[in-house]
C-alpha positions as CSV (number, residue, x, y, z in Angstrom):
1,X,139.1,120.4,17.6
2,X,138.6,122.3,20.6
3,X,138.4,120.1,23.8
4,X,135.9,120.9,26.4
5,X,137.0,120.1,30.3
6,X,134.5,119.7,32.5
7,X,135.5,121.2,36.3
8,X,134.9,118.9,39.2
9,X,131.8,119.8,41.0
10,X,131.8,117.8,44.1
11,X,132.2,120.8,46.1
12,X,128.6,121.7,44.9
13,X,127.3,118.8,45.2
14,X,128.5,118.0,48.7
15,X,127.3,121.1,49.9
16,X,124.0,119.9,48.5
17,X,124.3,117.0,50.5
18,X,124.7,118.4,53.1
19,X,121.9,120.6,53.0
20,X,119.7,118.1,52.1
21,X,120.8,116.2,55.0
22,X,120.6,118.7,56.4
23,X,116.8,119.7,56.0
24,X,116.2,116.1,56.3
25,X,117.6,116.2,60.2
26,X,115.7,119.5,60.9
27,X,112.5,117.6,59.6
28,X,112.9,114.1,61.8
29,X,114.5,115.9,64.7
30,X,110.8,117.2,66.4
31,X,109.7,113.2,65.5
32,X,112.5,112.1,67.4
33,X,112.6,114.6,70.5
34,X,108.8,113.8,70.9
35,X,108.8,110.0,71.1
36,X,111.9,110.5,74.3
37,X,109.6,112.6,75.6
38,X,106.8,110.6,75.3
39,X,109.0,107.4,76.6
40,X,110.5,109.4,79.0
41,X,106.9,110.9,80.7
42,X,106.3,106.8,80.4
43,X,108.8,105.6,82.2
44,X,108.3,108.7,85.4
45,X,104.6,107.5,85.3
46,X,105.2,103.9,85.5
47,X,105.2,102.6,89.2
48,X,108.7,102.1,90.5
49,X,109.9,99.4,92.8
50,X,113.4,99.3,94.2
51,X,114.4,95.8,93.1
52,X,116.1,95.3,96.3
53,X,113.0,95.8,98.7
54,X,111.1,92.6,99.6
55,X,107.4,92.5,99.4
56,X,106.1,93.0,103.1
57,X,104.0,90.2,104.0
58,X,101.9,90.5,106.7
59,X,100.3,87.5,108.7
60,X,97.3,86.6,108.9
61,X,95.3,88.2,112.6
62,X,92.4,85.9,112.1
63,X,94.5,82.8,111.8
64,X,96.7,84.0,114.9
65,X,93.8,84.3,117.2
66,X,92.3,81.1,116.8
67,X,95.2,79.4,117.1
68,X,95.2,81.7,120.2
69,X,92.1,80.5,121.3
70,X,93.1,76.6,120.8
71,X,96.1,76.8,123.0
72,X,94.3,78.2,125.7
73,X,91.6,75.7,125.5
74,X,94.5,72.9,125.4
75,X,95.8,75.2,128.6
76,X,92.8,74.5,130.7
77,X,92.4,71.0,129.4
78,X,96.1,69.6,130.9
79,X,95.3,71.6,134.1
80,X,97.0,70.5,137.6
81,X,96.7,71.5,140.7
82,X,99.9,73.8,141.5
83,X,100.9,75.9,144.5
84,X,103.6,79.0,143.8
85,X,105.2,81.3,146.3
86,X,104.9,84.5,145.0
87,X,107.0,87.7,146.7
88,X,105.7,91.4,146.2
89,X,107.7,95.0,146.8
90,X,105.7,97.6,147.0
91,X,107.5,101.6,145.9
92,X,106.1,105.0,146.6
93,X,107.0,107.3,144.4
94,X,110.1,107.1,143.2
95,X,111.5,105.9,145.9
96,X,114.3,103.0,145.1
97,X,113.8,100.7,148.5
98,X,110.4,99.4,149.1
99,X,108.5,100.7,151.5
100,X,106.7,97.0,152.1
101,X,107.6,93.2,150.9
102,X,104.7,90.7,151.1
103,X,105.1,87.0,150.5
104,X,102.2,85.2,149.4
105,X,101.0,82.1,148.6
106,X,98.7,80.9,145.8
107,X,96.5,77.6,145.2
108,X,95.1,76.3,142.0
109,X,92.7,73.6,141.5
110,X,91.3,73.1,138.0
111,X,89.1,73.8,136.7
112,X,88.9,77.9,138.5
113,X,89.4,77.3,142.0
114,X,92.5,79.7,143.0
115,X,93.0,81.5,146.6
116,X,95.8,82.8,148.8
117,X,97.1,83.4,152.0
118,X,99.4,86.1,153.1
119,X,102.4,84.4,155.0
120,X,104.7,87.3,155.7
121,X,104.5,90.9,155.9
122,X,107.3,94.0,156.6
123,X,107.1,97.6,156.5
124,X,104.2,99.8,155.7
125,X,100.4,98.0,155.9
126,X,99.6,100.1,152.6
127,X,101.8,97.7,150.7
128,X,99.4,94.4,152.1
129,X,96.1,95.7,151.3
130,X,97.2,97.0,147.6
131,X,98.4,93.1,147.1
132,X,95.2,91.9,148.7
133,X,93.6,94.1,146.4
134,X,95.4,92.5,143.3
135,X,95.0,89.0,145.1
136,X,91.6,89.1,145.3
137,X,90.9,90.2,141.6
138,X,93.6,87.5,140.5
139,X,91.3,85.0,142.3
140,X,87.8,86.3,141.0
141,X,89.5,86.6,137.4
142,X,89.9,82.5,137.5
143,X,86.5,81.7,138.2
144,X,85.1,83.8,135.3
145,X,87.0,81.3,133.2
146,X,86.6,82.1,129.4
147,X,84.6,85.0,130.7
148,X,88.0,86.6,131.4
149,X,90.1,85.0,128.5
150,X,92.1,86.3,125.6
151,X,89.2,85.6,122.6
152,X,87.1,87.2,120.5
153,X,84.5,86.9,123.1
154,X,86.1,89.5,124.8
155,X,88.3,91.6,122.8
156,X,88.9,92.8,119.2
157,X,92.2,92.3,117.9
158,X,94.5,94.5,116.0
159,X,98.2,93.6,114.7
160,X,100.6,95.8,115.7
161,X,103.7,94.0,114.4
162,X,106.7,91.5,115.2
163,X,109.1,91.8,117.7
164,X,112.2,88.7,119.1
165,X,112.1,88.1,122.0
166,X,116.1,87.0,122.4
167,X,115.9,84.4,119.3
168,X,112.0,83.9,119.5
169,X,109.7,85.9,117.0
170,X,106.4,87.2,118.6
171,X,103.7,88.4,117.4
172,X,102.3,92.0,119.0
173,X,98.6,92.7,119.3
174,X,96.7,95.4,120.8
175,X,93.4,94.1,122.3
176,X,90.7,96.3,122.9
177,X,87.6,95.1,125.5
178,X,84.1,94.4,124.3
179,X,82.4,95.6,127.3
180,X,83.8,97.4,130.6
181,X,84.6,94.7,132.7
182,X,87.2,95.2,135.5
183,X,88.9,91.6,134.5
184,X,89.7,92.9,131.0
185,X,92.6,94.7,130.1
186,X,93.2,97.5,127.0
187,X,96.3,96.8,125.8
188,X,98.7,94.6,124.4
189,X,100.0,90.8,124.0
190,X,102.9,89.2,122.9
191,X,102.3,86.2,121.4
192,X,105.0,83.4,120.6
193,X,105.0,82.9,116.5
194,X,105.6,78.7,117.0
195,X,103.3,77.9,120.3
196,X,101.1,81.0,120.0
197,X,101.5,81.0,123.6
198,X,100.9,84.4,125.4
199,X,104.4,85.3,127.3
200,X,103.3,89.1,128.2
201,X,99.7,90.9,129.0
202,X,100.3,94.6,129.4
203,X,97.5,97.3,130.0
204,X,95.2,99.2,131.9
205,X,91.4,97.8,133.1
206,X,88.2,97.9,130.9
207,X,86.8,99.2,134.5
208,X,88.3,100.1,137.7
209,X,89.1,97.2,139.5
210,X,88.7,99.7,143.4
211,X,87.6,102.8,144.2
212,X,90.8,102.7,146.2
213,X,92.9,102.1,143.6
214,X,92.8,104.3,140.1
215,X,95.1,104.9,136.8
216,X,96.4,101.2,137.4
217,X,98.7,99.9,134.7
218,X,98.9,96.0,134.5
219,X,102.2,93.8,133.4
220,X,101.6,90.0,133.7
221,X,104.5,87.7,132.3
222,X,103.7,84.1,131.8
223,X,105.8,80.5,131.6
224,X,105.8,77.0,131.7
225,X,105.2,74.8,134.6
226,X,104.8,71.3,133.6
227,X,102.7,70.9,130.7
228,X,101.1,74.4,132.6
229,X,101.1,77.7,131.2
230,X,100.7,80.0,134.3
231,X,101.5,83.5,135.7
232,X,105.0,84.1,136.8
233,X,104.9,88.0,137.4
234,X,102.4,90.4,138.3
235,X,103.9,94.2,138.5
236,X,101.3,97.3,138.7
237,X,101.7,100.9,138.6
238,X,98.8,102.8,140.4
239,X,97.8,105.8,141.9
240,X,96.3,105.2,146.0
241,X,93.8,107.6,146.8
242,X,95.1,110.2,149.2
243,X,98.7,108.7,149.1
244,X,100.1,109.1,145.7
245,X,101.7,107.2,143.5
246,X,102.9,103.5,144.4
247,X,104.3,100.8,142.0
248,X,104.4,97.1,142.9
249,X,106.6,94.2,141.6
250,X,105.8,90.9,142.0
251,X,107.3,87.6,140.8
252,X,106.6,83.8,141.6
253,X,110.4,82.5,143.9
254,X,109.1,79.0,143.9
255,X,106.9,77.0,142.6
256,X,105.1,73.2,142.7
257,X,102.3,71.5,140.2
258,X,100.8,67.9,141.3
259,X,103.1,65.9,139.3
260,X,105.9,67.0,141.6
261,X,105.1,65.1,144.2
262,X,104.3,68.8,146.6
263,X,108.1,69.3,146.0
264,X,109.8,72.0,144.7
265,X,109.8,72.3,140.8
266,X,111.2,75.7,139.3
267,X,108.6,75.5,136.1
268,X,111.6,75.6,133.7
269,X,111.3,79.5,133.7
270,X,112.7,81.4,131.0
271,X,116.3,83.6,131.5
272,X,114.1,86.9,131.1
273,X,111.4,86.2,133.7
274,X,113.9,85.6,136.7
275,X,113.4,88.3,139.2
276,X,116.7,90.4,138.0
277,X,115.3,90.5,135.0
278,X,111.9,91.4,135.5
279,X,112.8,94.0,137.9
280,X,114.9,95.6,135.6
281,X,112.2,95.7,132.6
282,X,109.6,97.0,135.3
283,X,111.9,99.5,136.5
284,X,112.4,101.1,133.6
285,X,108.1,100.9,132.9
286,X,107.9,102.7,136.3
287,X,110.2,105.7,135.7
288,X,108.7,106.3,132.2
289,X,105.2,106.3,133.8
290,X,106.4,108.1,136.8
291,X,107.6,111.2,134.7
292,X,104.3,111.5,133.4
């Protein structure tokens, strides 16, 4: 009997296999490259969002200025008569001594009755008439009442964005005048995010206050007197026809409300408004305005 031994094929067939696989690969290969491509054009078209960046929220202007608007209503409701002694040096140029001090005094009697009296005078007379000239606009300003007020009335509003002022968080809003009106100001406040109290005014009038006076820029500063919000500084920057440029700083040294009894009472006035202070900040507003 003649026996018939088959040889192994597995050679064969594995190399069958692996063609097979082989062709099977080659055929799902373009499937598989097109859907990462398709994911991958996906996922570069999908908006991306760091996951660490926080959603800006912005507040809301209109709900700002009327609570603006009720404060300073509330203002000239718990209205006292007060008295302040108020001290102004006048610069030329840039020089770093004054070239005139003025002390002042200033009356308020609700509801818009305010005046003044110059008590003391040194150096040149330019410096007295440019603070009468501020005086007397200061004075005409109170008896326009709302007339002259931060409010839609008067002004359009536009946030600008938050600032501390030490630990306090303010709001910062550019105000832009209805009308040309030398007791309006284009500028901006900053606004106290708890009492939505105005602590700074800072711009330049709707209208020229003087034909004397022109390119005037404007720095008010405000704090507490009692239950009072009131003026504590007044600083200018302005150019006096004929005679250049002249700066003037101006900040209350003492100051008295009815309640006090006609004594002293210091208004509980924040660090940053004392006279160093303010001096220091309106210095540095004068020699960036005086390089221009």
């Amino acid at each position: 009997m003649t026996r018939v031994t088959n040889k192994p094929t597995s050679g064969l067939a594995n190399a069958e296999a692996v063609t097979h696989e082989s062709r099977i690969t080659k055929r799902g290969m373009p499937k598989l490259c097109l859907r990462i491509l398709v994911f991958l054009v996906a996922l570069a078209l999908s908006p991306q969002m760091p996951a660490s960046t926080p959603k800006i929220k912005f507040p809301d202007l209109s709900l700002i200025v009327q609570r603006l608007e009720d404060v300073q209503q509330q203002n000239r409701a718990q209205s006292q008569p007060y008295e302040v002694t108020r001290q102004y040096k006048v610069f030329r140029g840039n020089d770093k001594q004054p070239t005139s001090e003025v002390m002042t005094q200033i009356d308020f009697v609700p509801p818009d009755i305010k005046t003044y009296k110059i008590t003391q005078t040194r150096g040149n007379s330019t410096g007295d008439k440019m603070v009468r000239e501020i005086l007397d606009r200061e004075t005409e300003s109170a008896k326009k009442g709302p007339g002259s007020e931060i409010n839609r009335a008067n002004y359009d509003f536009m946030f600008v964005g938050q600032e501390n002022f030490g630990v306090i968080p303010e709001y910062v809003l550019r105000i832009v005048p209805k009308r040309k009106d030398k007791y309006l100001l284009r500028g901006q406040i900053w606004v106290n995010a708890s009492t939505f109290r105005i602590r700074r005014i800072e711009g330049v009038p709707a209208k020229s206050p003087s034909i004397w006076l022109k390119g005037i820029h404007i720095t008010l500063q405000f704090a507490q007197l009692g239950a009072m919000w009131i003026p504590t500084s007044f600083d200018a920057i302005a150019t006096v026809r004929l005679l250049g440029r002249y700066t003037l700083a101006g900040h209350n040294v003492r100051a008295s409300d009815a309640l006090s009894g006609g004594k002293r009472r210091d208004g509980r006035l924040r660090p940053e408004s004392s006279a160093c202070a303010k001096l220091n900040s309106f210095q540095s507003l004068k020699d960036s305005l005086c390089q221009t």
